[in-house]
Structures are given as structure tokens and as C-alpha cells.
Backbone as CSV, one residue per row, in Angstrom:
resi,resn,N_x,N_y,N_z,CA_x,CA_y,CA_z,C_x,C_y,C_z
1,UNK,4.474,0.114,-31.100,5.026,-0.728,-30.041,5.860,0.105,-29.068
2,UNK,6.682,0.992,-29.893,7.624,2.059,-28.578,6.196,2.757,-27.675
3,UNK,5.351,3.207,-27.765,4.624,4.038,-27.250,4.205,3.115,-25.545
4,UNK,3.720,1.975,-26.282,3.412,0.964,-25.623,4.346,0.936,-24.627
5,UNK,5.227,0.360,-24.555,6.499,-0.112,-23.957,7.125,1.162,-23.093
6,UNK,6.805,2.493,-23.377,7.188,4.018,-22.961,5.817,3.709,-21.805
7,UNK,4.648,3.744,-22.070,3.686,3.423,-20.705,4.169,2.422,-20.104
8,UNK,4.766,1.536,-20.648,4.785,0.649,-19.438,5.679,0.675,-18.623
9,UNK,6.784,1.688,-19.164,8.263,1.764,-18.664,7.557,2.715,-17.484
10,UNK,6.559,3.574,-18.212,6.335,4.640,-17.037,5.905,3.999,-15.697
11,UNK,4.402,3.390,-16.153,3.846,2.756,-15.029,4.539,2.069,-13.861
12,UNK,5.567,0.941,-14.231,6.200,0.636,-13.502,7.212,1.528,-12.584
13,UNK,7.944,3.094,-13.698,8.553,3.791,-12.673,7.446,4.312,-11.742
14,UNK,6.431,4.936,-12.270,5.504,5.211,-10.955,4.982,4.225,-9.886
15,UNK,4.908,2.868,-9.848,4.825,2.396,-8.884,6.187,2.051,-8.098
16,UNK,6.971,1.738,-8.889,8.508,1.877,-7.778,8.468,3.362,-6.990
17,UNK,8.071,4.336,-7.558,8.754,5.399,-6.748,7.526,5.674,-5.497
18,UNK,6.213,4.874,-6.108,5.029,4.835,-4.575,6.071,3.877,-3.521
19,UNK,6.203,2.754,-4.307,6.438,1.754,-3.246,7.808,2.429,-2.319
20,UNK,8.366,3.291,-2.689,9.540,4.096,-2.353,9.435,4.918,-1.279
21,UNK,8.362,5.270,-1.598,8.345,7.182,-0.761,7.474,6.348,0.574
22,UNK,6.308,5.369,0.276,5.534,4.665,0.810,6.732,3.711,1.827
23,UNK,7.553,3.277,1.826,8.561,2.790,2.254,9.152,3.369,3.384
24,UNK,9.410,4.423,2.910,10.879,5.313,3.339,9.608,6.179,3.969
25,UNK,8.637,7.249,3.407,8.511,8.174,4.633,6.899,8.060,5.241
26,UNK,5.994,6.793,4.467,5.006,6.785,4.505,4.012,7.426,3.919
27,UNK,2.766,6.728,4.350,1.868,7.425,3.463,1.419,8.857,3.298
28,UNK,1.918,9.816,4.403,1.399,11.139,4.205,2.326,11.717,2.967
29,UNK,3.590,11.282,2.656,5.108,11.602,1.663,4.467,11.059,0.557
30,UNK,3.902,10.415,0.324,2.907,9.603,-0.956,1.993,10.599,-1.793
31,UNK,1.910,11.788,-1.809,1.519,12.735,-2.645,1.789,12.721,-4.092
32,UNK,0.842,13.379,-5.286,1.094,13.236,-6.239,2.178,13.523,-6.771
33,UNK,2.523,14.870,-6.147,3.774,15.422,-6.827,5.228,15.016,-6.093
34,UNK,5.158,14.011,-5.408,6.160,13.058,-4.788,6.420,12.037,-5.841
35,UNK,5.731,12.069,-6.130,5.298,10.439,-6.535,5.713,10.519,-8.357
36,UNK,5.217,11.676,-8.794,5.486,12.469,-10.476,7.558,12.794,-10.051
37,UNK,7.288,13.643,-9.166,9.214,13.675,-8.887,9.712,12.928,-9.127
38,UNK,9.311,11.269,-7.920,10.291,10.618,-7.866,10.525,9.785,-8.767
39,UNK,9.373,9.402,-9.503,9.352,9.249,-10.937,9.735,9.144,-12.371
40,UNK,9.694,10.665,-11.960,10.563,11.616,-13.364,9.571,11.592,-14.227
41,UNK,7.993,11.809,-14.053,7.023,11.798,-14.394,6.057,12.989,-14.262
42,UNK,5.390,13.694,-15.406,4.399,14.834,-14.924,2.828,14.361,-14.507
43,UNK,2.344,15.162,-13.920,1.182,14.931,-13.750,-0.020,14.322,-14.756
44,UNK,0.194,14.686,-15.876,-0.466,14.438,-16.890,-0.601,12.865,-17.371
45,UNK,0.930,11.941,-17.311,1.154,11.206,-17.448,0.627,10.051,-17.021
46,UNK,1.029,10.457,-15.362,0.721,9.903,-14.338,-1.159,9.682,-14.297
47,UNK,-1.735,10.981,-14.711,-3.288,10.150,-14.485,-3.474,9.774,-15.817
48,UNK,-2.575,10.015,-17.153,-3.039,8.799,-18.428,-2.903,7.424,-18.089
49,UNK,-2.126,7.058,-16.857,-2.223,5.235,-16.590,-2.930,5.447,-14.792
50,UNK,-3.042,6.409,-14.343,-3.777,5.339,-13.055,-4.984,6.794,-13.292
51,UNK,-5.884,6.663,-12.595,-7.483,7.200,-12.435,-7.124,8.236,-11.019
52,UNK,-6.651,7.664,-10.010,-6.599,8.733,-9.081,-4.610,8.444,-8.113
53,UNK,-4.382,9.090,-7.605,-3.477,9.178,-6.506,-3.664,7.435,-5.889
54,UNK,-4.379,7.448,-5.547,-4.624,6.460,-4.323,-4.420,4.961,-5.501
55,UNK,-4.530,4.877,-6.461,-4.335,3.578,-7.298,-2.788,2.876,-7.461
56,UNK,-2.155,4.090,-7.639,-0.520,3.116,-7.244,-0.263,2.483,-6.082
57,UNK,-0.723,3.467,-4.736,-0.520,2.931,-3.875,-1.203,1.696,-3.283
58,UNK,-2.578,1.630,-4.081,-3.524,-0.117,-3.519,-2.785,-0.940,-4.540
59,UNK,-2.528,-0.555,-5.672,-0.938,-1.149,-6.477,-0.004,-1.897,-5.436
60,UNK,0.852,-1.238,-4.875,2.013,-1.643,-3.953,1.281,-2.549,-3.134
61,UNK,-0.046,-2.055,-2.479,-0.203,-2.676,-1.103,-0.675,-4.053,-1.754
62,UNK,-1.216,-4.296,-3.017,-1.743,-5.578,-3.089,-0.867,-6.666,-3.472
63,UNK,-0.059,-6.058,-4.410,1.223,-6.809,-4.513,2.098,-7.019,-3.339
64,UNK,1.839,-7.016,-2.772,3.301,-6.957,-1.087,1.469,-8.269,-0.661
65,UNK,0.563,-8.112,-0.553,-0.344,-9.199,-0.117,0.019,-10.029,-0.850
66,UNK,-0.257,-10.266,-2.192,-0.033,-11.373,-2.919,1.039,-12.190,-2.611
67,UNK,2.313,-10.884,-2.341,3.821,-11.831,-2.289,3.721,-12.647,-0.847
68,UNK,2.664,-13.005,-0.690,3.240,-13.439,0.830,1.590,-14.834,1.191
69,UNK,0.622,-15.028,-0.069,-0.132,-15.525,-0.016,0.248,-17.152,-0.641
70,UNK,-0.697,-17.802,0.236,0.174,-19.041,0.036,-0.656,-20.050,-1.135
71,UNK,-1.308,-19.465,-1.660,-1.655,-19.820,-2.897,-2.720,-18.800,-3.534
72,UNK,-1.917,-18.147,-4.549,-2.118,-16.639,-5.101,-3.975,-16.452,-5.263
73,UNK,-3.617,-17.499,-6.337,-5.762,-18.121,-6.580,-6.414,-18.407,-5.849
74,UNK,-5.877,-18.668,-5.097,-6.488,-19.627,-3.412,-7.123,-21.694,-4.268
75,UNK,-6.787,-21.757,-5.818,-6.955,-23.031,-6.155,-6.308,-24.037,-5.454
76,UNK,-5.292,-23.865,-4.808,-4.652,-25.535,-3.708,-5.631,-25.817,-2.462
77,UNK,-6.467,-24.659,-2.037,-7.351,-25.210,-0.956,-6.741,-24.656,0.261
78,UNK,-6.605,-23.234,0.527,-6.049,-23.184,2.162,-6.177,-23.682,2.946
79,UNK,-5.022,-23.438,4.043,-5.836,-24.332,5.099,-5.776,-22.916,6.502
80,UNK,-6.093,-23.079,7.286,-6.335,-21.621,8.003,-4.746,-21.266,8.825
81,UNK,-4.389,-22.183,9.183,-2.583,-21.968,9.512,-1.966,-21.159,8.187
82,UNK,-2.141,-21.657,6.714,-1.423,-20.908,5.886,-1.817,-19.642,5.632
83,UNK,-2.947,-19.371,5.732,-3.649,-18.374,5.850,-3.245,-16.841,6.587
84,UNK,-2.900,-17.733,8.348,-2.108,-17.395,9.535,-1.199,-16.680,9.159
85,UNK,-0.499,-17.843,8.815,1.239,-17.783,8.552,1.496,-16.440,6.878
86,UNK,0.536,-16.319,6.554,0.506,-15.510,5.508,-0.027,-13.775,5.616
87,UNK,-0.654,-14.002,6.585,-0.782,-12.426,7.514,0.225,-12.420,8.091
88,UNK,0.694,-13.148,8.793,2.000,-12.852,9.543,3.048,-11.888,8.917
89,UNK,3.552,-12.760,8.137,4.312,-12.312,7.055,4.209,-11.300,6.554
90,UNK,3.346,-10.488,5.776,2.655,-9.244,5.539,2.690,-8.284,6.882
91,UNK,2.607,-8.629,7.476,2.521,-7.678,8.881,4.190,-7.018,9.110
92,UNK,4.905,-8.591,9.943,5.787,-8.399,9.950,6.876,-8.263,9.139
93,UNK,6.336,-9.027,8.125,7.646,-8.969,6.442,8.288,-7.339,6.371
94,UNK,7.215,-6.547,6.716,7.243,-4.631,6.012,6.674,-4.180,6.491
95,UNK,6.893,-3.791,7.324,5.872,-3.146,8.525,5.132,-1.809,8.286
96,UNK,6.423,-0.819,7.540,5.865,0.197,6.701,4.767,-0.129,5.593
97,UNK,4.692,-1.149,5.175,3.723,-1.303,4.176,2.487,-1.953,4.814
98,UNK,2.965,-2.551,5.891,1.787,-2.777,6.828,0.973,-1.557,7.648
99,UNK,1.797,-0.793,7.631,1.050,0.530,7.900,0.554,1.182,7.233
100,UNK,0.913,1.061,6.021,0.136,2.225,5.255,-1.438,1.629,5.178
101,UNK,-1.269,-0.134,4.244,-2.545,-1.155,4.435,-3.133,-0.799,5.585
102,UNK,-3.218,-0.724,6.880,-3.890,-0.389,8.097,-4.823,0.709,7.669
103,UNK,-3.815,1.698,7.329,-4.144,3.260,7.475,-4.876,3.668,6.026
104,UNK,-4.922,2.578,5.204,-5.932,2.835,3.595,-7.088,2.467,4.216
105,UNK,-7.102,1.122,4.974,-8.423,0.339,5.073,-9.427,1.247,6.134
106,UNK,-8.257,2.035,6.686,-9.548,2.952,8.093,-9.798,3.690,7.526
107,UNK,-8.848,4.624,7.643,-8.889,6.478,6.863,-9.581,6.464,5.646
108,UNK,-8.424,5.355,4.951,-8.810,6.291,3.513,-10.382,5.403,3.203
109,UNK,-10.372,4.218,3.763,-11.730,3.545,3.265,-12.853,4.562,3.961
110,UNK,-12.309,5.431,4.534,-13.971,6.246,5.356,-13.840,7.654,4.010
111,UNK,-12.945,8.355,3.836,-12.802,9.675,3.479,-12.757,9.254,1.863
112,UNK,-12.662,8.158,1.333,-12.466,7.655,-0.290,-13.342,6.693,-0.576
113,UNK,-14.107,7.359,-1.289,-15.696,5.895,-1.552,-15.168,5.101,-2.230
114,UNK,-14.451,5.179,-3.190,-13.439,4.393,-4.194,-12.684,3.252,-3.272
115,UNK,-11.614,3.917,-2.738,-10.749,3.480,-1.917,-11.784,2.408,-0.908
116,UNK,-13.074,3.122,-0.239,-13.566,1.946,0.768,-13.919,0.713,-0.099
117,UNK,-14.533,1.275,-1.165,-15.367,-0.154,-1.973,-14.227,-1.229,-2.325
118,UNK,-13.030,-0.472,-2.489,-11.559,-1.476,-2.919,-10.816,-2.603,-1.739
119,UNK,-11.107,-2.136,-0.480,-10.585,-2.092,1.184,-12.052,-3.283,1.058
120,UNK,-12.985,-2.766,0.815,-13.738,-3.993,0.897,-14.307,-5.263,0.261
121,UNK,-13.532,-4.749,-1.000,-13.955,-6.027,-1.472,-12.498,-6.904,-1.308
122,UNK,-11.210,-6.306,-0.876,-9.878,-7.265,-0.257,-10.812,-7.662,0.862
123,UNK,-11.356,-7.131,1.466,-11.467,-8.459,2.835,-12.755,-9.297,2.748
124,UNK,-14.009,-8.763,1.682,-14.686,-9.626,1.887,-14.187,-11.364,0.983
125,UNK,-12.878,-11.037,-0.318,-12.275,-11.876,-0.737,-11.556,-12.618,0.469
126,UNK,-10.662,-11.946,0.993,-9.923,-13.075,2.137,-11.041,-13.400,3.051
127,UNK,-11.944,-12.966,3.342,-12.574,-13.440,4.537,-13.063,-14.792,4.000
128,UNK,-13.536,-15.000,2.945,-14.052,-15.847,1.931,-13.214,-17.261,1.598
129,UNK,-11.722,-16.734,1.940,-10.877,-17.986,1.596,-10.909,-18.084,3.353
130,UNK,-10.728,-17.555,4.069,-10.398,-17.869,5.436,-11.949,-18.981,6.107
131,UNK,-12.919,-18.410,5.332,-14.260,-19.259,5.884,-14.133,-20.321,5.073
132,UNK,-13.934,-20.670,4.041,-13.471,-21.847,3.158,-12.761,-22.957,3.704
133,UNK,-11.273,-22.302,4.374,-10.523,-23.008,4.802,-11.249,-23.489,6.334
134,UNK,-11.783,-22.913,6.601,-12.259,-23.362,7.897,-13.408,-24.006,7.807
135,UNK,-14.338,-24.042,6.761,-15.481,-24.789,6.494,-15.119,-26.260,6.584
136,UNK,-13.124,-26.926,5.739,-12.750,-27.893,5.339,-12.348,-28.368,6.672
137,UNK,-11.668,-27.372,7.462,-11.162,-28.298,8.714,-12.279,-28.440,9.989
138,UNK,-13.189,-27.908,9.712,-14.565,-28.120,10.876,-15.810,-28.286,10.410
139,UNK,-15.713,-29.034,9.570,-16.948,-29.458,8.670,-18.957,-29.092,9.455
140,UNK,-18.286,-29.508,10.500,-19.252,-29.516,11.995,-19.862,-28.084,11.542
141,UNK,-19.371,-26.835,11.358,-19.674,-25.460,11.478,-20.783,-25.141,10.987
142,UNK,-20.490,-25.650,9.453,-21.807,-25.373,8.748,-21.042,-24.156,8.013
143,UNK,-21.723,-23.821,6.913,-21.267,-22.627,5.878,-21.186,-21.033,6.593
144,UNK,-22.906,-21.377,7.564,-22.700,-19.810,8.364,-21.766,-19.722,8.949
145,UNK,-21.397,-20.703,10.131,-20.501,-20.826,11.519,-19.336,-20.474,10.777
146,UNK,-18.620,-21.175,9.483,-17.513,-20.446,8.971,-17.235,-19.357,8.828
147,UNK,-18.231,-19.162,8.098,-18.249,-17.444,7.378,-18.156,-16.406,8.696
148,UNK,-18.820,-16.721,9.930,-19.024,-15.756,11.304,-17.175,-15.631,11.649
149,UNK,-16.990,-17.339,12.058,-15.751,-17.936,12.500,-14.872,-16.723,11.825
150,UNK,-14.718,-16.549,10.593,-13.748,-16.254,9.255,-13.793,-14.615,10.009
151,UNK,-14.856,-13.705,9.956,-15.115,-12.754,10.004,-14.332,-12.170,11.567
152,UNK,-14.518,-13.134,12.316,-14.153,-12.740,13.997,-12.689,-12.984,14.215
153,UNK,-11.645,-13.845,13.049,-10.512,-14.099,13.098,-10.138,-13.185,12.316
154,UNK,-10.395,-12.412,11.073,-9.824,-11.690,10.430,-9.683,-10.124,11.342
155,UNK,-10.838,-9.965,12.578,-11.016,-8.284,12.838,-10.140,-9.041,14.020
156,UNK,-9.815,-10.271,14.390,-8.938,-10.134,15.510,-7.145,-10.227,15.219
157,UNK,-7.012,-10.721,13.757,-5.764,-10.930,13.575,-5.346,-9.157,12.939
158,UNK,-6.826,-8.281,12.433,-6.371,-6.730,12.226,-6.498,-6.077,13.321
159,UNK,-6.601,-6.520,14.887,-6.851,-5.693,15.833,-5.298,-5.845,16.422
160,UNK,-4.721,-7.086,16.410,-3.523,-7.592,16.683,-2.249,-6.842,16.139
161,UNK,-2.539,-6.681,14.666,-1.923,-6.069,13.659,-1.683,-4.672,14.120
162,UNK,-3.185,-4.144,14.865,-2.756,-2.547,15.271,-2.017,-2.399,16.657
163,UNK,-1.992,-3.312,17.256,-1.306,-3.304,18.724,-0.203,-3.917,18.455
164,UNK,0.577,-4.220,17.002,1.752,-4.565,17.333,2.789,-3.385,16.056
165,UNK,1.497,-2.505,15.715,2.176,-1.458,14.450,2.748,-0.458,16.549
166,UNK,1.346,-0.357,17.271,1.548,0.839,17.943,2.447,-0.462,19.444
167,UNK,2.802,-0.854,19.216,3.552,-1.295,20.296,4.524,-2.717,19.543
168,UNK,5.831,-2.440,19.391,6.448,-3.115,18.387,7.029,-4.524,18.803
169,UNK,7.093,-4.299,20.692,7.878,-5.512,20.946,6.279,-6.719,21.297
170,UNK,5.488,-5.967,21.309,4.413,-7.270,20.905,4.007,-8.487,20.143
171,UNK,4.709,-9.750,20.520,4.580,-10.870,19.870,3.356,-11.003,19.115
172,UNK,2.937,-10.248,17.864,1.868,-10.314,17.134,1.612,-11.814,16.486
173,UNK,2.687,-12.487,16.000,2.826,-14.032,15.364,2.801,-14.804,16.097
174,UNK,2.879,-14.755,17.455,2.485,-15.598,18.522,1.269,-15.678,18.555
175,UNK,0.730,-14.713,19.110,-0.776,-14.143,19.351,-1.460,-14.850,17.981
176,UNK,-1.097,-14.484,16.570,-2.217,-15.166,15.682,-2.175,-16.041,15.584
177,UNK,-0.921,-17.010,15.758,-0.607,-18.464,15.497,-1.876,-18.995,16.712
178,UNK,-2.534,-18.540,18.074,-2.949,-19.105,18.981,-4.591,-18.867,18.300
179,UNK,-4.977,-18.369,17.244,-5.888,-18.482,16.882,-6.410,-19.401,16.041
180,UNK,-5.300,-20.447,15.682,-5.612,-21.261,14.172,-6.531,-22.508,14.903
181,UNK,-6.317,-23.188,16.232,-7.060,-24.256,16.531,-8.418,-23.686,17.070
182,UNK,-8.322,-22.445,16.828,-10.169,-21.970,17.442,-10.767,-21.689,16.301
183,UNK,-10.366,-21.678,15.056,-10.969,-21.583,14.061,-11.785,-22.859,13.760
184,UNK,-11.236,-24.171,14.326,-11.567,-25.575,14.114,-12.901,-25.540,14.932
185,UNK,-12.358,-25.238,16.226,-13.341,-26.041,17.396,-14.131,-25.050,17.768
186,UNK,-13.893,-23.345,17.565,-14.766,-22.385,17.754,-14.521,-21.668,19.000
């Protein structure tokens, strides 16, 4: 049972000290041996609980999504405002952590086959609750028209996301909030 409880003590210090360095200096400071430092962890350790570098940190980034999703399972039935209001949040909640998420899903999803297949199966999941929720409030659409709908709101609420990482006084939560009644009517 101590052994047990010694990994888990670890694991968790290694993701505090991602979510840390990831925080404070970003993702290029996110290196292994940042990450084993800040830790108080050796290398060895560190890949007996995660597989590569890049796993603590889709660690942090998914948990900081979750904390801000308005029903974790998506079992209450979104509706595409909560949805909204739940990117928002994530964006603006941590902006540093919204950057790094940006900068996994481009970079590292092109240069990390791992990393892309992970980047894609997060959005083909949200895209999935976002066409859902919009299937319920525009019945009219049809399953495709959602799923398109879902797909053209998600690359516009991440295009939004990048014009308000690279330009800060940009009302980004304005801007997505004006997308929730075109999800209805198209």
C-alpha cells in the first residue's frame, strides 16, 4: 500500500509542478527536466507513471477543460449557450493555460502523432456535444446540418480564441456569446 500511495504522491507532484512551470513560464519552460526539478522527481520516475513529456501536460490542459464544463458527462443535455459560456471561461478563466491548449492542438498536434490523435479526439468529442446541443434547439437541421453547424462554431469560437490570446483587449466573450442564436437558425 506505501508503494502505491508513494506513486500517487508522485504523480500528483508531477502534475502540480507541469501545471506550474505551464502557468508561470509556459509551454516552452515545460521540459522534462523542469518538470523532474520542480517536482523533486528523476527522470526515471517520471516515465514509470506517464509514457511521454507531453502526458502531464494534456493532464493539466484537460482538467482546467473539465473544470469549466457545464456538465462533465455531457448526461444533463447541453444546451449550446452552456457550451458558449463554458469556452469562455476556459479561454478567459487562464489564459496561460489557454495558450498552451492553442499551442498543443496546432504545433504539437502536427509535430506529435500521439499528441494530434489526443487534440483530436478532444474536439471531435466536443464537437459532438456542441452538434447534439444544437440538433435539440433546431430540430429543423437535421443530424448533418448540426454536426456541419457544430464544426463551423467550434473553428470560429478557436479562431476567436487566437485573436484574443494575440490581441488581449478583444472582447472574445462578446464575440462568442453572438454566435449562440446562429447555431439555432443557421
Amino acid at each position: 500500500m506505501g508503494r502505491y500511495r508513494a506513486g500517487i504522491e508522485t504523480r500528483e507532484r508531477i502534475i502540480a509542478a507541469t501545471r506550474d512551470l505551464l502557468a508561470e513560464e509556459g509551454l516552452e519552460a515545460a521540459t522534462l527536466k523542469a518538470i523532474c526539478d520542480r517536482a523533486g522527481v528523476r527522470a526515471g520516475s517520471f516515465y514509470n507513471l506517464f509514457a511521454t513529456k507531453d502526458d502531464p501536460i494534456i493532464e493539466v490542459v484537460r482538467a482546467a477543460i473539465q473544470a469549466v464544463d457545464p456538465h462533465p458527462g455531457g448526461e444533463d443535455g447541453d444546451t449550446v449557450a452552456e457550451l458558449v459560456e463554458a469556452y469562455i471561461r476556459f479561454i478567459t478563466g487562464d489564459p496561460g493555460l489557454a495558450r498552451i491548449y492553442l499551442q498543443l492542438a496546432v504545433s504539437g498536434g502536427l509535430d506529435d502523432e500521439a499528441l494530434g490523435r489526443r487534440m483530436l479526439s478532444h474536439h471531435r468529442n466536443r464537437a459532438a456535444r456542441f452538434g447534439a446541443a444544437i440538433a435539440r434547439e433546431a430540430p429543423r437541421a437535421g443530424p448533418g446540418e448540426a454536426e456541419w453547424r457544430a464544426e463551423l462554431m467550434l473553428a470560429t469560437l478557436n479562431g476567436l480564441a487566437f485573436r484574443w490570446l494575440l490581441e488581449p483587449d478583444f472582447d472574445f466573450g462578446e464575440r462568442a456569446r453572438h454566435l449562440v442564436p446562429k447555431a439555432a437558425t443557421g
